[in-house]
BAKOLSE-590375 format. One record per residue: residue number from 1; residue in one letter; z, x, y of N, C-alpha, C, O in turn. Coordinates in steps of 0.2 Angstrom, whole numbers. Example, Ala and Ser with C-alpha at 12.3 -4.5 7.8 and 13.67 -1.06 7.14 Angstrom:
BEGIN
PT   k r    nz    nx    ny   caz   cax   cay    cz    cx    cy    oz    ox    oy
PT   1 A    39    66   -28    39    62   -22    39    66   -16    42    71   -17
PT   2 S    35    64   -11    36    68    -5    39    64     0    40    67     6
***
This chain:
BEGIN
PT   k r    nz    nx    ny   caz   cax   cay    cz    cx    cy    oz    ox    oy
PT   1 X   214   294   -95   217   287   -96   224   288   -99   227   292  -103
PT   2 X   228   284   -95   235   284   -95   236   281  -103   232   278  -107
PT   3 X   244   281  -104   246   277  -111   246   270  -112   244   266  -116
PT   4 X   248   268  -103   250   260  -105   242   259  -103   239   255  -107
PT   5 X   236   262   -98   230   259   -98   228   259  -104   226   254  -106
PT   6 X   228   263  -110   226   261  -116   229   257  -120   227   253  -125
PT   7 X   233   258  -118   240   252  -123   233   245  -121   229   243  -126
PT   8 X   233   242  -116   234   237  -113   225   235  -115   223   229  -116
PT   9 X   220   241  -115   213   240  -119   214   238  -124   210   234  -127
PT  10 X   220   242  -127   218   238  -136   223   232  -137   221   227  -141
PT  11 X   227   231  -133   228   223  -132   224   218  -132   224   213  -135
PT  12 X   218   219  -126   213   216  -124   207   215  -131   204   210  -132
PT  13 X   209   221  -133   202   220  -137   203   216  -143   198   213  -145
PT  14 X   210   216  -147   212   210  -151   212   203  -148   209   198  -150
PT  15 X   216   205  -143   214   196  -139   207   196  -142   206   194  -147
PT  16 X   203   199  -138   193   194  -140   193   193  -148   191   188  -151
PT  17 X   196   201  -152   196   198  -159   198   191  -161   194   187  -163
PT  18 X   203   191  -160   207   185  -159   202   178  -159   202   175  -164
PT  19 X   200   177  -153   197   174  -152   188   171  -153   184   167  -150
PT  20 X   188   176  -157   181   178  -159   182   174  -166   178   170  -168
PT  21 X   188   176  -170   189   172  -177   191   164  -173   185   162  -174
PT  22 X   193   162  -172   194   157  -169   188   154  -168   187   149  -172
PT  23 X   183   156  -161   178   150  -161   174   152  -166   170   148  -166
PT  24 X   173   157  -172   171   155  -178   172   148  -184   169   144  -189
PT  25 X   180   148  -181   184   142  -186   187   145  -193   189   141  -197
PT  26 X   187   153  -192   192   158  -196   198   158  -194   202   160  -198
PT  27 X   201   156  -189   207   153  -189   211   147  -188   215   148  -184
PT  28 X   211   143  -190   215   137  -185   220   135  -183   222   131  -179
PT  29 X   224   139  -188   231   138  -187   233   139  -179   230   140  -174
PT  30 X   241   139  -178   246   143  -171   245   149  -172   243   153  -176
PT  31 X   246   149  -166   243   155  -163   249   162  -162   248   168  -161
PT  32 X   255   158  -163   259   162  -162   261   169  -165   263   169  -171
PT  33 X   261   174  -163   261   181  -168   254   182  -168   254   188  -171
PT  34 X   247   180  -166   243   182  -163   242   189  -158   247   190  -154
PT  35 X   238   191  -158   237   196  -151   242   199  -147   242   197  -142
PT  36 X   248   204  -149   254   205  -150   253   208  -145   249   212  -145
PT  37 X   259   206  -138   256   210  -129   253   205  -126   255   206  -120
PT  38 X   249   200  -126   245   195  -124   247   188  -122   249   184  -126
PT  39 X   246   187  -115   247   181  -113   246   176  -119   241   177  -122
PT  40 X   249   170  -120   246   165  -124   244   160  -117   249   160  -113
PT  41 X   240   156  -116   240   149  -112   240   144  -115   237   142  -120
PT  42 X   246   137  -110   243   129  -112   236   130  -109   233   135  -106
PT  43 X   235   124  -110   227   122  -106   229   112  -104   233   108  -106
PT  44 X   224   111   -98   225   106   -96   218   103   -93   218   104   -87
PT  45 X   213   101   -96   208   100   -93   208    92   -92   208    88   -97
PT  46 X   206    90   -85   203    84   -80   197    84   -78   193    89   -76
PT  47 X   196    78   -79   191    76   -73   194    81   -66   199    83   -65
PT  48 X   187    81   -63   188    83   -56   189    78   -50   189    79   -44
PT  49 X   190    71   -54   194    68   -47   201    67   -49   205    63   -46
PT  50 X   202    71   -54   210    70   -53   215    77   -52   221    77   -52
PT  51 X   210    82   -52   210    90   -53   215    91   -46   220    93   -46
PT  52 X   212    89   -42   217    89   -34   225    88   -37   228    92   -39
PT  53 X   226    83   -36   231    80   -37   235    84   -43   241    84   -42
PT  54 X   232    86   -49   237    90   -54   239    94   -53   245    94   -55
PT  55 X   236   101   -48   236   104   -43   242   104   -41   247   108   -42
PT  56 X   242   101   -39   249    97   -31   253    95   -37   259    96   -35
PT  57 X   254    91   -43   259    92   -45   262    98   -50   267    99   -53
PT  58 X   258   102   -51   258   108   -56   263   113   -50   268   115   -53
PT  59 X   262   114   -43   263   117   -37   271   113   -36   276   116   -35
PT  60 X   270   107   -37   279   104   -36   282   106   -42   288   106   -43
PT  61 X   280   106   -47   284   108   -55   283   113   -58   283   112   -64
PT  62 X   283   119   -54   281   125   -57   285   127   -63   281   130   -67
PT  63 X   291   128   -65   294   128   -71   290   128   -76   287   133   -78
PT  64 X   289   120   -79   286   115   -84   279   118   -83   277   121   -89
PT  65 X   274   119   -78   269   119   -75   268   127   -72   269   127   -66
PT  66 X   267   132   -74   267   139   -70   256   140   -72   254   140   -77
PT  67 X   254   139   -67   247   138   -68   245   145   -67   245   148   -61
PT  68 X   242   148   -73   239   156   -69   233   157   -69   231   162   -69
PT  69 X   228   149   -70   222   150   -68   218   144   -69   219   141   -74
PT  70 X   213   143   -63   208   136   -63   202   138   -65   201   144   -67
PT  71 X   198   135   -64   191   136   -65   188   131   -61   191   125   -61
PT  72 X   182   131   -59   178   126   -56   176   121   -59   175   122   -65
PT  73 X   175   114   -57   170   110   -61   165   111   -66   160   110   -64
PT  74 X   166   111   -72   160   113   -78   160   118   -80   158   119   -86
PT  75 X   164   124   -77   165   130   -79   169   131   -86   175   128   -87
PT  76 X   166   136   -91   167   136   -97   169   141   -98   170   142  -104
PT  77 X   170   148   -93   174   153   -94   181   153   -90   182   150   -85
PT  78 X   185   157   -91   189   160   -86   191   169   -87   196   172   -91
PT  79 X   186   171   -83   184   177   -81   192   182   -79   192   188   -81
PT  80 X   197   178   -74   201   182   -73   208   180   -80   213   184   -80
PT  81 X   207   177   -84   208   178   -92   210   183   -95   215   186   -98
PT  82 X   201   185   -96   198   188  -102   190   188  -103   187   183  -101
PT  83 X   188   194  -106   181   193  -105   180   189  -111   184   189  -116
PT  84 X   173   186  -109   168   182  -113   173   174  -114   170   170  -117
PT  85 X   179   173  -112   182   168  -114   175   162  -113   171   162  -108
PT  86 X   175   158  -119   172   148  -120   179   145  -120   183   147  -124
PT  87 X   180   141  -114   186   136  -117   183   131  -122   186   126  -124
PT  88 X   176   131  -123   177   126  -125   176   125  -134   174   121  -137
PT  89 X   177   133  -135   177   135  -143   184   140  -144   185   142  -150
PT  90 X   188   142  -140   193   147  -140   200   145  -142   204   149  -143
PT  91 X   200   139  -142   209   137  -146   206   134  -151   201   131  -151
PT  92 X   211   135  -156   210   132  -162   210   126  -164   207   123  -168
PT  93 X   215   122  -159   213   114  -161   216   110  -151   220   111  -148
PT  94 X   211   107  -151   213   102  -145   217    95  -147   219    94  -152
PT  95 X   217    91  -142   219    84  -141   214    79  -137   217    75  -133
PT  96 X   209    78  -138   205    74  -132   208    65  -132   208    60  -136
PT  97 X   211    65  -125   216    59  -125   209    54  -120   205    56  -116
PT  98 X   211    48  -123   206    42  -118   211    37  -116   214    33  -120
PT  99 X   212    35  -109   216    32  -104   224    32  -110   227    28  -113
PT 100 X   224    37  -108   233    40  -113   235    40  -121   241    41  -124
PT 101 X   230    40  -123   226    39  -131   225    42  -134   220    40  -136
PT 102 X   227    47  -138   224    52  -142   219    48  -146   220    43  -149
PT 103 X   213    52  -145   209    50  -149   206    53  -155   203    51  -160
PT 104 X   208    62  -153   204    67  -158   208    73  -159   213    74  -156
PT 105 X   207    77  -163   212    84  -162   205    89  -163   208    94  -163
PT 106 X   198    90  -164   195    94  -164   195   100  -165   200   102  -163
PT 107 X   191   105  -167   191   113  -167   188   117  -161   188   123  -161
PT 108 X   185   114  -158   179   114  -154   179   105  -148   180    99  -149
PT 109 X   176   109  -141   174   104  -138   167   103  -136   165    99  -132
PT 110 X   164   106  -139   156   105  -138   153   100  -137   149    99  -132
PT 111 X   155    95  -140   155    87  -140   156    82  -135   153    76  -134
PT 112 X   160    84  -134   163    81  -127   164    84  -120   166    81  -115
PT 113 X   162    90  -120   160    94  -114   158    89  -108   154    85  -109
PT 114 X   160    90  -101   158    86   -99   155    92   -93   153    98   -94
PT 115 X   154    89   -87   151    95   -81   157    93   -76   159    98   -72
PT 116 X   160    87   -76   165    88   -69   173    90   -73   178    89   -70
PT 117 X   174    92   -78   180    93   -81   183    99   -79   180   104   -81
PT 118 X   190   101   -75   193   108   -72   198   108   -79   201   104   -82
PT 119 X   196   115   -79   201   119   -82   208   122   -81   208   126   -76
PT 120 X   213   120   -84   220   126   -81   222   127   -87   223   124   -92
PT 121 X   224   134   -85   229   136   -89   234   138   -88   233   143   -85
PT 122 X   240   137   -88   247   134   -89   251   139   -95   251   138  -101
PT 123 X   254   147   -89   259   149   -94   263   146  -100   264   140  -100
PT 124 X   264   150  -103   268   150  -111   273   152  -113   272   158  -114
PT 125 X   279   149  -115   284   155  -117   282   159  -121   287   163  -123
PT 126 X   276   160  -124   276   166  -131   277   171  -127   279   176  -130
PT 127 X   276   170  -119   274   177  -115   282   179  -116   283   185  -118
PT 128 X   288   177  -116   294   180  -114   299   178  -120   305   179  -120
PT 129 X   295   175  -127   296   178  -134   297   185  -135   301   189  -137
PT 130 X   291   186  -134   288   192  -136   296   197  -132   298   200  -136
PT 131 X   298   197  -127   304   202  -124   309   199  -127   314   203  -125
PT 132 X   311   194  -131   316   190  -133   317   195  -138   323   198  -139
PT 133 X   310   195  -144   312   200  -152   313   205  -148   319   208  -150
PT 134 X   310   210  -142   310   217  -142   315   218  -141   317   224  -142
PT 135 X   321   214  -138   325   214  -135   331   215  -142   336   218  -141
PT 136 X   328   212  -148   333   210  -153   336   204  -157   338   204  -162
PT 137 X   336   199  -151   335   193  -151   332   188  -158   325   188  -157
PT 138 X   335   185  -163   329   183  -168   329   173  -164   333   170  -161
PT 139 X   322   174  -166   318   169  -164   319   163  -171   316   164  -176
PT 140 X   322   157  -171   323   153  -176   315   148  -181   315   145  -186
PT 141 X   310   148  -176   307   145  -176   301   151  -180   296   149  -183
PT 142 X   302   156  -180   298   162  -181   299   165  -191   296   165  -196
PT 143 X   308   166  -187   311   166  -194   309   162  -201   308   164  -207
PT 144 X   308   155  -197   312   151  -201   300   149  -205   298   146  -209
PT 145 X   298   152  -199   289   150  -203   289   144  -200   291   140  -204
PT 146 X   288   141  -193   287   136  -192   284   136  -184   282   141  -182
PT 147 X   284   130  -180   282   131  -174   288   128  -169   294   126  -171
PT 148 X   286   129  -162   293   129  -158   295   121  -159   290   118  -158
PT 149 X   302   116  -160   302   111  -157   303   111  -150   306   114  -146
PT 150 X   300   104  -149   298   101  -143   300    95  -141   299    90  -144
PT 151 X   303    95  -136   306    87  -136   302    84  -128   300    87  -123
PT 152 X   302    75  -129   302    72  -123   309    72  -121   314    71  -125
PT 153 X   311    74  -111   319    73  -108   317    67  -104   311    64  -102
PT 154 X   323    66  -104   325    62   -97   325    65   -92   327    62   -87
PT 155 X   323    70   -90   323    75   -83   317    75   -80   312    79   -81
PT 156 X   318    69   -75   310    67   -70   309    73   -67   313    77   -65
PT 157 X   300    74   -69   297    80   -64   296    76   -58   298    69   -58
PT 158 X   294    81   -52   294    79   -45   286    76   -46   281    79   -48
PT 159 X   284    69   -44   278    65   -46   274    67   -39   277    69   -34
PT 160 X   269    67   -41   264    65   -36   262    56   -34   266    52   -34
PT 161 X   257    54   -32   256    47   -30   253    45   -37   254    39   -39
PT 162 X   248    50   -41   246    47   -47   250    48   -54   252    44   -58
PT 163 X   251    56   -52   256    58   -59   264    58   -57   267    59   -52
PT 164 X   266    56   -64   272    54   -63   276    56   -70   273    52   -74
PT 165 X   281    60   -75   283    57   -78   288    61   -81   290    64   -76
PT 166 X   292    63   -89   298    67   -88   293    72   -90   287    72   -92
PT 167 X   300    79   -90   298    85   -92   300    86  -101   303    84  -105
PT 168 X   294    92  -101   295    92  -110   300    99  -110   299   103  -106
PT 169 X   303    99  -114   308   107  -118   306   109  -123   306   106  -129
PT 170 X   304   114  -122   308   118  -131   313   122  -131   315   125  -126
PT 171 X   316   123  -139   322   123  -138   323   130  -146   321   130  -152
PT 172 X   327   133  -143   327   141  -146   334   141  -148   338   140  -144
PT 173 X   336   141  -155   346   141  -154   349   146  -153   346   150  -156
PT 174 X   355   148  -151   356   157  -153   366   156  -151   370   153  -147
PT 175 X   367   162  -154   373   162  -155   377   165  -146   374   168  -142
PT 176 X   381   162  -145   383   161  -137   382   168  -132   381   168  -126
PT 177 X   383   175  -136   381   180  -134   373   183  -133   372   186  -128
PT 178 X   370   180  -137   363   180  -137   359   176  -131   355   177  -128
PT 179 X   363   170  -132   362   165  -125   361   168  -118   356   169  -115
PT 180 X   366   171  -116   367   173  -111   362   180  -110   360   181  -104
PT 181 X   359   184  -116   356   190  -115   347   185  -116   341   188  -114
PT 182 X   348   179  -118   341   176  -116   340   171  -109   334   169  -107
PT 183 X   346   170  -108   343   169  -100   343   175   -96   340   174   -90
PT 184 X   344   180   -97   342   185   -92   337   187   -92   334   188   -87
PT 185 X   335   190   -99   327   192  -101   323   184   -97   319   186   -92
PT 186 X   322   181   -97   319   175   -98   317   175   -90   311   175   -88
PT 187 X   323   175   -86   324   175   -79   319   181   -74   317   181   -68
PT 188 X   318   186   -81   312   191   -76   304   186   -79   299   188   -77
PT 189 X   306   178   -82   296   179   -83   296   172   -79   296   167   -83
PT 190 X   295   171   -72   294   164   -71   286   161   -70   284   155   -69
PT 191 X   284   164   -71   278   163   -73   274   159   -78   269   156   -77
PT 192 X   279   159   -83   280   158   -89   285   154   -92   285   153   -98
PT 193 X   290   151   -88   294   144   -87   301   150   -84   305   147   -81
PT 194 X   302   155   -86   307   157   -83   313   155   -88   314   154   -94
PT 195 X   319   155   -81   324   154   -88   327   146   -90   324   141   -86
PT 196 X   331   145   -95   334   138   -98   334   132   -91   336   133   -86
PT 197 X   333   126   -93   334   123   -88   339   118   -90   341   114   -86
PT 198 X   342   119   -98   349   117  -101   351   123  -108   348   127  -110
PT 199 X   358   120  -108   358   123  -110   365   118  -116   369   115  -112
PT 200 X   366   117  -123   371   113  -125   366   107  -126   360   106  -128
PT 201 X   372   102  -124   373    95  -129   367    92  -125   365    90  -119
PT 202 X   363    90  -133   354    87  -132   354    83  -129   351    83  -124
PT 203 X   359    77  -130   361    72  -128   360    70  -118   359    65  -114
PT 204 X   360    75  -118   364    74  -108   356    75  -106   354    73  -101
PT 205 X   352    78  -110   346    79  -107   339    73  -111   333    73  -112
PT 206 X   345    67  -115   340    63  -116   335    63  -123   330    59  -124
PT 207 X   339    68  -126   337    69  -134   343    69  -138   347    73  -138
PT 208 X   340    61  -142   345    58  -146   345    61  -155   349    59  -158
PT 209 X   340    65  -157   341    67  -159   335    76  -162   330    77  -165
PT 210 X   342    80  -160   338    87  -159   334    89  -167   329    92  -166
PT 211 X   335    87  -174   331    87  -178   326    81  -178   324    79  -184
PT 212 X   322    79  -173   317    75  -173   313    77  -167   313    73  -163
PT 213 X   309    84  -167   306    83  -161   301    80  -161   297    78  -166
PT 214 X   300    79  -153   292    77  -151   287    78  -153   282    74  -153
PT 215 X   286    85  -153   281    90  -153   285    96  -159   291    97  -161
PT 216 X   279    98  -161   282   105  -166   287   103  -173   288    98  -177
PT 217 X   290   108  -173   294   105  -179   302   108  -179   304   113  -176
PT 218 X   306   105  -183   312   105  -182   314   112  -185   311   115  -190
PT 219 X   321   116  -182   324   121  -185   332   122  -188   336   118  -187
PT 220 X   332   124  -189   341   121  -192   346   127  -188   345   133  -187
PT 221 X   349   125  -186   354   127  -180   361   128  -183   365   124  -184
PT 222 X   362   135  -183   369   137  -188   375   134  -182   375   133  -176
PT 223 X   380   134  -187   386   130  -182   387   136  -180   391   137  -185
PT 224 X   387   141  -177   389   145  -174   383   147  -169   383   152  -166
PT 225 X   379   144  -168   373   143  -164   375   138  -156   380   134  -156
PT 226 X   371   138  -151   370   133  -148   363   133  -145   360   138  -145
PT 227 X   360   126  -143   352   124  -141   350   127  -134   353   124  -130
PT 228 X   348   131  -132   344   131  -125   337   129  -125   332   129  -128
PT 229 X   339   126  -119   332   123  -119   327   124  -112   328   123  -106
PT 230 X   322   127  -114   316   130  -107   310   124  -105   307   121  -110
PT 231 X   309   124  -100   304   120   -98   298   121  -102   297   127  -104
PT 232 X   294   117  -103   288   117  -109   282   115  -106   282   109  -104
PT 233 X   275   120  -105   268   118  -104   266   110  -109   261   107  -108
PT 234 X   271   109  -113   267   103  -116   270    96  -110   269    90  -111
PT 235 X   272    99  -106   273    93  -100   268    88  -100   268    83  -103
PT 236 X   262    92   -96   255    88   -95   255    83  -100   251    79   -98
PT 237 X   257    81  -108   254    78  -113   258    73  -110   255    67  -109
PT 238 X   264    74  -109   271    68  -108   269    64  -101   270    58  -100
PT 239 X   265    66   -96   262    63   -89   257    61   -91   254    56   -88
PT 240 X   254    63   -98   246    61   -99   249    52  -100   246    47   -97
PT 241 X   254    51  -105   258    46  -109   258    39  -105   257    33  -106
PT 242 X   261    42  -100   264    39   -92   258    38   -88   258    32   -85
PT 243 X   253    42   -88   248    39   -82   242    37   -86   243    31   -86
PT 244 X   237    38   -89   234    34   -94   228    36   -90   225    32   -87
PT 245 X   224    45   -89   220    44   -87   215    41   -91   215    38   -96
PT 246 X   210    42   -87   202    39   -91   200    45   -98   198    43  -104
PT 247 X   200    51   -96   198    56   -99   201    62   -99   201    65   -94
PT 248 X   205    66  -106   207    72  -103   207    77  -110   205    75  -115
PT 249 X   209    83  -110   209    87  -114   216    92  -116   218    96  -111
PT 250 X   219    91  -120   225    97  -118   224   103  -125   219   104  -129
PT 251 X   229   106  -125   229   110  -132   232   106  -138   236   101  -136
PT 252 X   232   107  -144   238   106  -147   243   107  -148   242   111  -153
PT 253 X   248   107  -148   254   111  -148   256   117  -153   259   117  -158
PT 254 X   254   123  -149   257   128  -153   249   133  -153   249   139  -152
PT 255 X   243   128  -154   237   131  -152   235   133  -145   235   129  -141
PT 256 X   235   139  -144   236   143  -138   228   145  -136   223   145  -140
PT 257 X   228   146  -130   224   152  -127   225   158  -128   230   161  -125
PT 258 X   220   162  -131   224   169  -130   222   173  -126   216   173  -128
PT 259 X   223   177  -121   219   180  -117   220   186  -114   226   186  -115
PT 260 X   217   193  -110   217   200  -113   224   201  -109   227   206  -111
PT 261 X   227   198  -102   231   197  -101   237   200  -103   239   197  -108
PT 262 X   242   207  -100   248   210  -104   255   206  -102   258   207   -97
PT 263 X   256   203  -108   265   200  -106   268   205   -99   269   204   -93
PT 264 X   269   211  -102   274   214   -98   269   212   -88   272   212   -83
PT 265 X   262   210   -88   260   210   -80   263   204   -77   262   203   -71
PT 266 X   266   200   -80   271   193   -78   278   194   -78   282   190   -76
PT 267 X   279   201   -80   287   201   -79   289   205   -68   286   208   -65
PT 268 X   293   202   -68   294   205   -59   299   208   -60   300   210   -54
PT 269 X   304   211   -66   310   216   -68   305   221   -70   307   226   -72
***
């Protein structure tokens, strides 16, 4: 056995730990700094009459939307993941939304499990954090003990006939040399939203103000910093907002999937 094949076993094998503490309810908290090497995923489960269609717009907004895996109707594994993966006990807290409604945040879906419900899951920037730090790079949101902020934009994803609405960001701050060496790092993982889709004044992108996000929590941004901001799996929530299915399920921000999957198998540098 080679080094990186073992590297990449014992990555695997924390992931299930991981996730073993989790559907116990030993962990609840973010996930982030979890499973160190390991993909994190959103999650995005429908009904399967609307599963087509998310599909089709996950496929036109791949940035926001990088889907690295479905599962069929009812199905409560995902096998090309991780082994043993339950979605429906393996993150630590959900969102079960009703015709665009938060209704619950849950630890567990056992409750509401349905049989036609698809699952996706929908790369994460944790994956191209993770090369951010190796890189050198300090992460503000990490430093500082908190989770990433998240904002709703004014920048329309490409709709389909049912889904329709804007794109979510988060936003990482970094001194203008650093900027430049996190779009490039960023730009090997598109998988993963890849690189900045702004970069500068919040404003032009419809966030009126950068210490109030939407999502997650705020970080304090040195005047020698500036904001970049990368497309965000918390999309799906902001389209949920807008189209008001009947029934859906997401993560809650920051609560991840973890799964045996190695950051570096997403990088194409």
């Amino acid at each position: 056995m080679d080094r990186n094949e073992s590297s990449s076993q014992t990555q695997a094998a924390e992931a299930a730990r991981c996730r073993q503490l989790i559907r116990q309810g030993k962990h609840v908290g973010p996930t982030a700094g979890l499973a160190p090497g390991c993909v994190q995923a959103n999650l995005m489960i429908l009904p399967q009459a609307l599963a087509s269609e998310f599909l089709l717009f996950c496929q036109r907004n791949p940035k926001p939307c990088p889907v690295l895996s479905v599962t069929a109707p009812g199905e409560i594994a995902l096998p090309d993941m991780g082994a043993n993966i339950d979605i429906r006990t393996d993150v630590p807290r959900y969102r079960v939304w009703r015709h665009g409604e938060l209704v619950s945040e849950p630890q567990d879906l056992l409750d509401v499990w349905r049989d036609d419900l698809v699952t996706f899951a929908i790369g994460c920037s944790f994956s191209f954090e993770e090369a951010l730090l190796a890189d050198g790079l300090e992460l503000s949101h990490i430093s500082q003990g908190c989770n990433v902020p998240m904002y709703r934009t004014n920048v329309a994803t490409t709709g389909t006939p049912l889904l329709q609405g804007p794109m979510v960001v988060s936003m990482r701050p970094f001194k203008a040399a650093d900027a430049i060496r996190a779009i490039q790092i960023t730009s090997r993982f598109p998988a993963v939203h890849g690189a900045p889709v702004h970069i500068g004044d919040p404003s032009l992108i419809g966030i009126a103000n950068i210490q109030q996000p939407d999502y997650g929590d705020p970080v304090t941004i040195n005047d020698d910093e500036i904001p970049v901001f990368w497309a965000c799996g918390v999309t799906p929530q902001a389209i949920i907002n807008q189209v008001k299915p009947e029934f859906s399920i997401t993560h809650a921000p920051g609560h991840m999937l973890i799964t045996d999957i190695s950051n570096n198998q997403l990088a194409i540098l």
